[in-house]
C-alpha angles and dihedrals in degrees: 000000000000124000127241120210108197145167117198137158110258119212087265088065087245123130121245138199125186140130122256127191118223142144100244137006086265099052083054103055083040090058099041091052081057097060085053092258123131104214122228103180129006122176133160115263091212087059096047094096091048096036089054089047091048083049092063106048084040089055090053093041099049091048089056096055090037096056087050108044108017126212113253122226097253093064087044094060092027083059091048107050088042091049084051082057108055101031073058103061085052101266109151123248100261095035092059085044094054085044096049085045096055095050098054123084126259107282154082088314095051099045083043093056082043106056089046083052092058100042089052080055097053093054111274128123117261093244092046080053101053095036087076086063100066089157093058099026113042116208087250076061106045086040095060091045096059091039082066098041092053090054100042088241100106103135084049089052098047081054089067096036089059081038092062108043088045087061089036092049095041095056100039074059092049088043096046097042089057091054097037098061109049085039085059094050098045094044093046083049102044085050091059104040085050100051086049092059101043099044104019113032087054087065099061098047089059084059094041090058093048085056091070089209112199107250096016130262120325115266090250096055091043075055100051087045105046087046085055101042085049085054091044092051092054110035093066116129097046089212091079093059086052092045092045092092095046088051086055109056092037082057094044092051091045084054096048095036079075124077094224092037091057098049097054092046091048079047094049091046089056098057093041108135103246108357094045090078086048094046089048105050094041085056089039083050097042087057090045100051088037105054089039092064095045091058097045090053095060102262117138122248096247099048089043088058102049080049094053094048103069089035093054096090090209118086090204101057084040091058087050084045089062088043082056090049091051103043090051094052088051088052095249114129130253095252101069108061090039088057081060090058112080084200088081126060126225096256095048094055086050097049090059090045088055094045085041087050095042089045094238102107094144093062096037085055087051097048093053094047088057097045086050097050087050081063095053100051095046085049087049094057097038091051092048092054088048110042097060095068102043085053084049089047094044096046090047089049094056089032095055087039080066100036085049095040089051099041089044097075081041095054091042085050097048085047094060097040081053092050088047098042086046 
């Protein structure tokens, strides 16, 4: 009959690793739960050399397609929240992992589920295995996991875990959707007014010139036509206007690639006028969530921190974060370096001191993420309302400058016919 290798969480919460004979994995996980373990991963000790060799060629296999096609967020979450699920109902570990993978389609994801599959199988731990997968399973990620697996929580973990990249996820949308809309209208507008003034405008003042007006064209309409010929000049060829995207964002990665360049655009994006707000308490938000969850799972503030720090997204709160670091190992608190960063508001600060004090700072993180998401979302909606009519107000304004610049020689033209047919 074939042995079962398995670890598993007794009554008493301790982890337990022993052998069971059965004559099918099923039979197994029927006869540990039995002996009042959960399992958490069960494989046949007969398939352990095959299962190690399939986990190498699954791991290349999976970097590979990874590499290529990338795995989106929303799988990422969707996979989480479906994995708490089942490591709830009591699945172990290997058997919910052959169940998500087969639900997923073919692709880098799936490969990627199934080479961690194959790894737990050959006898590492879930957060070693996906922690040879860094483009799928951040180490904010891997970190929580093993968290989880140290405490004998996982499936609780894994809760939070799907908790947290929900919230995440819901407010990078909200973010996004604020900035998506105004950016379409202005760039659907800017391409047709510039197309007006580099093909049609040209073609009045041709006529305006063969008008021969006394005194020459109002100021308004030399204005409208010098701004046009400037754009003419320099939108030939017509394949710059059409580059002109792809040199911006090359410029833009050249700039952030580099430390001091970062940190003044993620300066720069937290002063902007009206997303700036917006930028800095969703990053304000995303610490807070973030470093909330990793206390609550059982990691270690210092290690939370150096955690937080390359998942913040925002080189100057995680240059407060490392303030924070070095000012704990010292014995200082969180809340006073974080009063010498502009990106956090005072009640934010004292928020933190009071869950620091209470001892409750976990919760008290959490509370303000979710006040500050509330704000967000508020800003969100009011931007969005406002922004529609100052983009009407601002187009009808260039729009009636051009109506006005082009009428006024024709007015000036009807008025003279009138005075020579009078």
């Amino acid at each position: 009959m074939p042995t079962y290798t398995f670890e598993g969480i007794d009554a008493q919460g301790r982890e337990v690793r022993s052998e069971v004979e059965a004559g099918s994995e099923q039979e197994a996980l029927t006869r540990i739960r039995s002996m009042g373990v959960r399992p958490i991963r069960v494989s046949s000790k007969s398939g352990r050399g095959p299962a190690a060799a399939g986990a190498a060629s699954g791991k290349k296999t999976a970097g590979l397609l990874t590499s290529i096609g990338g795995v989106s967020g929303k799988a990422i979450t969707q996979f989480t929240r479906q994995f708490a699920t089942l490591i709830d109902a009591g699945l172990p570990i290997v058997r919910s992992l052959d169940i998500l993978a087969n639900q997923q389609k073919t692709g880098p994801f799936r490969s990627t589920i199934e080479a961690i599959s194959d790894d737990v199988k050959g006898g590492s731990s879930l957060s070693e295995s996906m922690n040879k997968h860094p483009k799928v399973f951040d180490r904010l990620y891997v970190n929580m996991v093993k968290a989880g697996e140290a405490g004998g929580v996982l499936d609780t973990i894994l809760s939070r875990l799907a908790d947290f990249r929900e919230k995440s996820e819901s407010l990078r949308r909200k973010i996004i959707g604020a900035m998506v809309y105004p950016c379409a209208v202005l760039t659907i507008a800017t391409i047709i007014l510039a197309l007006i003034m580099v093909f049609v405008i040209p073609e009045f003042e041709n006529m305006f010139r063969d008008l021969d007006l006394e005194g020459g064209l109002p100021a308004l309409t030399e204005m409208l036509i010098s701004t046009a010929n400037t754009m003419k000049a320099i939108s030939y060829p017509i394949p710059w206007i059409l580059l002109l995207p792809v040199v911006i964002v090359v410029i833009y990665k050249l700039v952030v690639s580099n430390p001091q360049g970062r940190y003044a655009v993620d300066t720069l994006k937290l002063n902007l006028p009206i997303f700036g707000q917006i930028i800095r308490k969703g990053a304000v938000s995303r610490f807070c969530r973030t470093l909330g969850t990793l206390l609550e799972s059982g990691v270690s503030i210092l290690d939370a921190l150096n955690i937080l720090r390359g998942a913040i997204g925002n080189s100057v709160i995680a240059n407060a974060v490392g303030e924070v670091h070095a000012a704990i190992r010292e014995g200082d608190n969180i809340s006073t370096p974080l009063k010498r960063c502009k990106a956090f508001d005072d009640i934010v600060v004292n928020m933190i001191d009071v869950g620091e004090e209470t001892g409750e700072l976990p919760k008290m993180l959490t509370k303000i993420a979710d006040n500050y998401d509330s704000e967000v979302d508020a800003t969100v909606s009011g931007l969005t309302a406002l922004l529609e009519p100052i983009m009407i107000v601002v187009m009808g304004g260039v729009v009636g400058f051009i109506v006005i610049a082009l009428f006024m020689p024709m007015v000036e033209m009807m008025q003279r016919l009138s005075e020579q047919t009078n």
